[in-house]
C-alpha positions in Angstrom: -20.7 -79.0 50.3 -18.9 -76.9 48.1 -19.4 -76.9 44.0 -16.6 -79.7 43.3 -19.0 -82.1 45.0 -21.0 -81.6 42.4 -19.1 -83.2 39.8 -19.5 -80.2 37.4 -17.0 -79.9 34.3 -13.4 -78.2 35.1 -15.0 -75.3 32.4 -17.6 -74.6 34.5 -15.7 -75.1 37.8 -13.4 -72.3 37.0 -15.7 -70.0 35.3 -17.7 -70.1 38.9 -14.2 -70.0 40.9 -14.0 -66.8 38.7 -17.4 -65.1 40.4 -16.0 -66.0 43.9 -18.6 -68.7 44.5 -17.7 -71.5 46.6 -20.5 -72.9 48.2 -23.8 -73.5 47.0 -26.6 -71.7 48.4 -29.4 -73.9 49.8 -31.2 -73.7 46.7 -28.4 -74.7 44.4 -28.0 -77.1 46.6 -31.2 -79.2 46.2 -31.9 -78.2 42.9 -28.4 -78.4 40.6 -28.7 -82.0 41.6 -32.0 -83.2 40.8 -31.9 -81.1 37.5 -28.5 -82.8 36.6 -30.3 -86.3 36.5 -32.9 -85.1 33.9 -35.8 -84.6 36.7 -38.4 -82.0 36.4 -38.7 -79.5 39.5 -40.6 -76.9 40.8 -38.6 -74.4 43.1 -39.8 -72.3 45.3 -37.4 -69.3 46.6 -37.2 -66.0 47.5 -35.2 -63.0 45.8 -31.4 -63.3 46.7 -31.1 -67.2 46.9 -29.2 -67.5 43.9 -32.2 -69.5 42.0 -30.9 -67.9 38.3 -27.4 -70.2 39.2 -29.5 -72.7 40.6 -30.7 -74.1 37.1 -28.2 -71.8 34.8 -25.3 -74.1 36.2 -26.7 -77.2 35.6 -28.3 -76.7 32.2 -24.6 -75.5 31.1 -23.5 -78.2 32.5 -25.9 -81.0 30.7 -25.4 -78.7 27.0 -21.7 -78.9 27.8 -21.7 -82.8 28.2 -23.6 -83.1 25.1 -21.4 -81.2 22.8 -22.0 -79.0 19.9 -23.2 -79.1 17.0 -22.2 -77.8 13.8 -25.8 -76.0 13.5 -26.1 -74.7 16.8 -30.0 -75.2 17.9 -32.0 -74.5 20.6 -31.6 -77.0 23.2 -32.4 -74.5 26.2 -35.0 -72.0 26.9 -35.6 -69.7 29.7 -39.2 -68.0 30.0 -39.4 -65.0 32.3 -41.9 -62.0 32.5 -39.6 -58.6 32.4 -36.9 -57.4 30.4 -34.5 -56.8 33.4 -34.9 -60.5 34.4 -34.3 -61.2 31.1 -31.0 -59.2 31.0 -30.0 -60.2 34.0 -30.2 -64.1 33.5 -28.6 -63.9 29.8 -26.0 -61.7 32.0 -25.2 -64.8 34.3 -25.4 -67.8 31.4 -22.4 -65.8 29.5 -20.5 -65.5 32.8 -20.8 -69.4 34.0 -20.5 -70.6 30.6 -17.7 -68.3 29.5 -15.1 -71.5 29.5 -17.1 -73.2 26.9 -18.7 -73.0 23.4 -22.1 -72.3 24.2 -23.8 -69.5 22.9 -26.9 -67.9 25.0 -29.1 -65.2 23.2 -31.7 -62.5 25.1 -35.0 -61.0 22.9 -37.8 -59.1 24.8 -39.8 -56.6 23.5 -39.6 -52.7 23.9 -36.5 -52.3 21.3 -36.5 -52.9 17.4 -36.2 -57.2 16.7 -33.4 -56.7 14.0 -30.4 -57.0 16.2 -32.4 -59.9 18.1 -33.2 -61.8 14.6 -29.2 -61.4 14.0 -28.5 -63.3 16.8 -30.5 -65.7 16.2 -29.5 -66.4 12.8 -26.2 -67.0 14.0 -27.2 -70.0 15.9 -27.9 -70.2 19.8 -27.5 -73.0 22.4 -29.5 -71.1 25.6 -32.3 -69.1 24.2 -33.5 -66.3 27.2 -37.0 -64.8 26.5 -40.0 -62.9 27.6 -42.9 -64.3 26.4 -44.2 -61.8 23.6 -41.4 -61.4 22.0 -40.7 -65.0 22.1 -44.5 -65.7 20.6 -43.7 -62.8 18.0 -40.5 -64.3 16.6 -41.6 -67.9 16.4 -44.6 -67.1 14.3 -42.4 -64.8 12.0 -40.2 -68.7 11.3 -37.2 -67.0 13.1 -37.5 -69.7 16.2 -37.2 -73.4 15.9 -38.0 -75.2 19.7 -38.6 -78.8 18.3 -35.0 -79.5 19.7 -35.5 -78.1 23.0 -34.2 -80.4 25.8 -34.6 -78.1 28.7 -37.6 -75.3 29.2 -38.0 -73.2 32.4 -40.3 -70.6 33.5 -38.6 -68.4 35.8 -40.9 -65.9 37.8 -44.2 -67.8 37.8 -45.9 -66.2 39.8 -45.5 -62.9 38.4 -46.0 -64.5 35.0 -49.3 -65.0 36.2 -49.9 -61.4 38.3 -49.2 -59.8 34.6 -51.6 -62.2 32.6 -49.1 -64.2 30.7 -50.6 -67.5 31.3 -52.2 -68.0 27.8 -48.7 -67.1 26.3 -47.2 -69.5 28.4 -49.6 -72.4 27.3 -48.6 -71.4 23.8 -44.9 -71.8 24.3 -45.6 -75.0 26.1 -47.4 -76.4 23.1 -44.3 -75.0 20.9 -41.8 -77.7 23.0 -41.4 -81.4 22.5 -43.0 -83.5 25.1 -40.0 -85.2 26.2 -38.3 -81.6 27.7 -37.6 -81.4 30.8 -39.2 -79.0 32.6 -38.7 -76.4 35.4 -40.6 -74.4 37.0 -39.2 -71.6 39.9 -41.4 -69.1 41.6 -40.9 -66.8 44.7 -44.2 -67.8 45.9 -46.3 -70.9 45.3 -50.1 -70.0 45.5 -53.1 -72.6 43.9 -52.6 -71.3 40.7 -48.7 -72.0 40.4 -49.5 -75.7 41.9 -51.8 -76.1 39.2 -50.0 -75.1 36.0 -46.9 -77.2 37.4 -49.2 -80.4 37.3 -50.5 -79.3 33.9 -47.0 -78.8 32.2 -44.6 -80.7 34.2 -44.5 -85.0 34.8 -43.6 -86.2 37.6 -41.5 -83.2 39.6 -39.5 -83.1 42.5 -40.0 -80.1 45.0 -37.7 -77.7 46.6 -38.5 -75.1 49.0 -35.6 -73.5 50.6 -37.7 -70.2 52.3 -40.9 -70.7 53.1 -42.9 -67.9 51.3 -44.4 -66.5 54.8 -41.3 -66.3 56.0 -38.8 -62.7 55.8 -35.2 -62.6 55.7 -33.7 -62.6 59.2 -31.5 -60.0 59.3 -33.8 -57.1 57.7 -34.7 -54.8 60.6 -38.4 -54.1 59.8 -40.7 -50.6 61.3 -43.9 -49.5 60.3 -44.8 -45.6 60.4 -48.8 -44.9 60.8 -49.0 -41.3 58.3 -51.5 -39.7 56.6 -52.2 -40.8 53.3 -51.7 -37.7 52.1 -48.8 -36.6 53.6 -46.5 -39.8 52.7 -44.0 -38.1 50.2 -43.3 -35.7 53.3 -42.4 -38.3 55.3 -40.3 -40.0 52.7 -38.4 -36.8 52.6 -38.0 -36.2 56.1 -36.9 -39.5 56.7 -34.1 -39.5 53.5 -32.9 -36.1 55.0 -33.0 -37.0 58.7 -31.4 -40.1 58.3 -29.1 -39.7 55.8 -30.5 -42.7 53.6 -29.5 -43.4 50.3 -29.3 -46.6 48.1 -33.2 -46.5 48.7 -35.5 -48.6 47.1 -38.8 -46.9 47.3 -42.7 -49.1 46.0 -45.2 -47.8 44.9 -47.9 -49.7 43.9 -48.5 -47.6 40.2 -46.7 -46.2 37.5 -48.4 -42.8 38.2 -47.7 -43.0 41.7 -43.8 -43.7 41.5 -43.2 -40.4 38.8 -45.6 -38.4 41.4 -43.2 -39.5 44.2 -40.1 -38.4 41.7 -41.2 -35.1 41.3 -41.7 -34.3 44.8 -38.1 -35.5 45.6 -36.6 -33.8 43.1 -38.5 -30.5 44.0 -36.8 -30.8 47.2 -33.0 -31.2 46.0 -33.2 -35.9 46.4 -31.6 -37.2 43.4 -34.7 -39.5 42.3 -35.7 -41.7 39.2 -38.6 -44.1 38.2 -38.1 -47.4 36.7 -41.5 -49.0 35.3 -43.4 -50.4 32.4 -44.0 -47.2 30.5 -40.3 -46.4 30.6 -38.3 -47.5 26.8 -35.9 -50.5 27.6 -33.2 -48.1 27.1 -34.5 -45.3 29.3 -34.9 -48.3 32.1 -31.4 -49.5 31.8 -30.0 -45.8 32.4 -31.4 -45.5 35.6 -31.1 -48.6 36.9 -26.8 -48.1 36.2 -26.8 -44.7 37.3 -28.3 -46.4 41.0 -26.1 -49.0 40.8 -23.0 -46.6 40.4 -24.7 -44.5 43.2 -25.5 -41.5 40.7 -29.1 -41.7 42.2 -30.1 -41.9 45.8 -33.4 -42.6 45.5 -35.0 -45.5 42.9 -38.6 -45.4 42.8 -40.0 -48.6 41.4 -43.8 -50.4 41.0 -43.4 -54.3 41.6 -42.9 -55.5 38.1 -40.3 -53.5 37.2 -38.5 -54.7 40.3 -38.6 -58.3 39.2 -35.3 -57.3 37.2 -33.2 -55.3 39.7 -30.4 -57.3 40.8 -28.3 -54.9 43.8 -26.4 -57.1 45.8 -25.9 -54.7 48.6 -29.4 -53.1 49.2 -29.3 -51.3 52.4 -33.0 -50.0 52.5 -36.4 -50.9 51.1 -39.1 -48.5 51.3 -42.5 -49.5 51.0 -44.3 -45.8 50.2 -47.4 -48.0 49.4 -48.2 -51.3 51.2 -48.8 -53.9 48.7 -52.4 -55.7 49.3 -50.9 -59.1 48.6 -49.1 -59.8 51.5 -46.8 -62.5 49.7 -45.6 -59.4 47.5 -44.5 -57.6 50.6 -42.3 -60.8 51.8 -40.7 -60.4 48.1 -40.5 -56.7 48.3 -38.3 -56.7 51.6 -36.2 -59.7 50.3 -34.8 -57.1 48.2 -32.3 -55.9 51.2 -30.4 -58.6 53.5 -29.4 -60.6 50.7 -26.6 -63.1 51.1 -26.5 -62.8 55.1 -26.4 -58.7 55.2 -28.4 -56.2 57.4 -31.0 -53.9 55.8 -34.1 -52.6 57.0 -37.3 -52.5 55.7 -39.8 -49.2 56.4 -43.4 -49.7 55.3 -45.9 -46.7 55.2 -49.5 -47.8 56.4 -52.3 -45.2 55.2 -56.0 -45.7 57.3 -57.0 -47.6 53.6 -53.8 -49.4 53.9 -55.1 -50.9 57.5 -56.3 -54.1 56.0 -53.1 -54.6 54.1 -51.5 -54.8 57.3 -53.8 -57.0 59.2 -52.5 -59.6 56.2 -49.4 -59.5 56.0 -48.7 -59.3 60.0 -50.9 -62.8 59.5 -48.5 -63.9 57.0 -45.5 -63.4 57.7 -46.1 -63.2 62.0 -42.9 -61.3 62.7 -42.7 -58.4 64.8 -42.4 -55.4 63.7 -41.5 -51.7 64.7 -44.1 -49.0 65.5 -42.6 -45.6 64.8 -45.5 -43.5 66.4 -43.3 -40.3 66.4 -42.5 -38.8 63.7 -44.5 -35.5 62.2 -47.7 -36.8 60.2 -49.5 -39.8 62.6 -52.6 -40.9 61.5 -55.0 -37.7 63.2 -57.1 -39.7 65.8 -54.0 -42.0 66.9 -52.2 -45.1 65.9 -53.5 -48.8 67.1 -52.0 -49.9 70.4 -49.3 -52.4 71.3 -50.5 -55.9 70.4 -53.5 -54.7 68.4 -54.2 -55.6 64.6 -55.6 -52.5 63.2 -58.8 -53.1 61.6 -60.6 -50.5 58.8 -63.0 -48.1 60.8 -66.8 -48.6 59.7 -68.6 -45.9 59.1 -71.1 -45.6 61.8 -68.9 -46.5 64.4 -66.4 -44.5 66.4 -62.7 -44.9 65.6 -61.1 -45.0 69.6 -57.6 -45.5 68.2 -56.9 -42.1 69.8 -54.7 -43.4 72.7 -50.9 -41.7 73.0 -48.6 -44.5 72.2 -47.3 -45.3 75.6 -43.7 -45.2 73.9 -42.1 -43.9 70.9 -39.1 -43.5 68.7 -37.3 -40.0 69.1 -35.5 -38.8 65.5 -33.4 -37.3 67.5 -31.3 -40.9 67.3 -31.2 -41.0 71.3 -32.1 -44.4 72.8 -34.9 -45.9 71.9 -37.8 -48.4 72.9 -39.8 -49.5 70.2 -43.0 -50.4 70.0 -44.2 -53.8 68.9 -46.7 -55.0 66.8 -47.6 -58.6 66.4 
């Protein structure tokens, strides 16, 4: 199948021939078609599928067909939890949608509303919005939904991980009950099943990845360190293998400008990108990594939602996250669109647990680097074992020499696997 097939407008044909696109991905696949013929749907995919294009396409499409108005009203809107998504979506509906009249506008919070309400007095088509602002600006009279056709909240899951679901109800209320309604989310726990059967009728599924699963060609390892000797072996490892283009987790906002500092101390071009950064301040650093001006981006989970680098080489995971579904989205990050990357984890003793879940998850196998300067003091777990949190009256006998090991010397290796 190629995009022709799917009967789309010769606007939108050539404004996607313009991006290089070709083929649909298997999400755009299943979805653009069952969203063309007015169906609700819940998708489920990972980072890197090209879900954004998977319902940006089509809604253009369906506006498109429709025509404009001569008061341009609100016919779309996209709901999604960051700023960065936000940016990043509003970035793709002017590119496909460039060949035609439409006219997309972005608000989020963070940055003064003026410029925002301008826009929005000037009449938009595809409205693109996280939820605060969106609330904010509706009760102020400067957003009208009663003519919405199409609503879709992008990101649900993390929606819901940052406690947006009563502002999502809200909006919901805000929207005629004739919309048509989509849902997407990189993971589908209880919660997401259950708001999709309280705000959509009737929807058709897609699932192109299944959410356990991790992308094929990212190279995974796991180093066991010392909690408190982690931002040494983040250095060591940057230095001794050359990395760069790194994205680095850490599970707070304290955490990743701790990790900053000590590169920076030792000479690594580092930055932090997270929710007490401005707007502004967060756009800087994510263009000075994408033009390669940093090495090094240190980033807490939410904050990620947003960055969009096409060719990620390496994902860092300086703390393990303890939802393992969050770790599948974390590595998804590198080996996008059929490219290598690897993913390194670091696993702390109070991490140990962590593990245990997401090896139960995701049941790959994964790389034990057991040498490397700062092991865990009485031994990593052995080959085939699932390392469980040491009680406190009880001996640890994880103190076995791993029977082999990765030299960082870069001379042959056999690595260790864990299951």
């Amino acid at each position: 199948m190629n995009f022709k097939d799917l009967q789309l407008s010769s606007n939108l044909l050539e404004a996607i021939q313009d991006k290089g696109y070709t083929t649909p991905t298997p999400i755009q696949q299943q979805a653009i078609p069952i969203i063309l013929k007015g169906s609700d749907l819940v998708g489920c995919a990972q980072t890197g599928t090209g879900k954004t294009a998977a319902f940006a396409i089509p809604i253009i499409q369906q506006l498109h067909r429709m025509g404009s108005s001569k008061r341009k009203l609100i016919r779309a809107l996209v709901v999604t939890p960051t700023r960065e998504l936000a940016l990043q979506i509003g970035e793709n509906f002017d590119e496909y949608s460039k060949y035609t009249n439409l006219r997309q506008v972005t608000v989020f919070g963070g940055v003064s509303q003026i410029p925002q309400v301008d826009q929005l007095r000037r009449g938009v088509d595809v409205l693109i919005a996280t939820p605060g602002r969106l609330l904010d600006l509706h009760k102020q009279g400067f957003i009208d939904l009663d003519h919405l056709h199409t609503l879709v909240l992008d990101e649900a899951d993390q929606m819901l991980d940052m406690g947006f679901v009563n502002d999502v109800k809200k909006i919901v209320k805000l929207t005629p009950d004739n919309r048509q309604t989509l849902l997407f989310s990189a993971t589908m726990p209880l919660p997401i099943r259950e708001l999709a059967e309280m705000f959509l009728k009737n929807p058709e599924s897609v699932s192109v990845t299944p959410v356990s699963s991790t992308a094929e060609r990212v190279e995974q390892e796991i180093y066991f360190v010392e909690k408190n000797e982690k931002r040494n072996l983040l250095y060591h490892l940057i230095r001794n293998e050359n990395l760069s283009d790194v994205l680095v987790f850490t599970r707070t906002k304290h955490g990743a400008d701790n990790v900053v500092r000590a590169l920076r101390k030792k000479g690594v071009a580092a930055e932090a990108i997270h929710g007490d950064k401005s707007q502004s301040a967060r756009q800087r650093v994510l263009e000075a990594f994408k033009a390669k001006e940093v090495g090094v981006l240190v980033a807490t989970d939410i904050a990620a939602r947003g960055i969009d680098i096409s060719q990620l080489p390496y994902v860092i995971n300086f703390d393990l996250p303890n939802v393992p579904e969050t770790y599948v989205h974390r590595i998804g990050r590198t080996g996008r669109a059929g490219r290598a990357g690897k993913a390194i984890s670091f696993c702390g003793k109070d991490e140990a647990p962590y593990w245990r879940d997401i090896l139960k998850l995701t049941k790959v196998e994964v790389d034990v680097i057991s040498e490397h300067p700062w092991p865990w003091q009485d031994g990593t777990p052995e080959p085939g074992a699932v390392p469980q949190k040491p009680e406190p009256t009880q001996n640890n006998n994880r103190s076995g020499k791993p029977k082999s090991s990765r030299k960082s010397s870069g001379s042959k290796q056999n690595k260790r696997r864990w299951y």
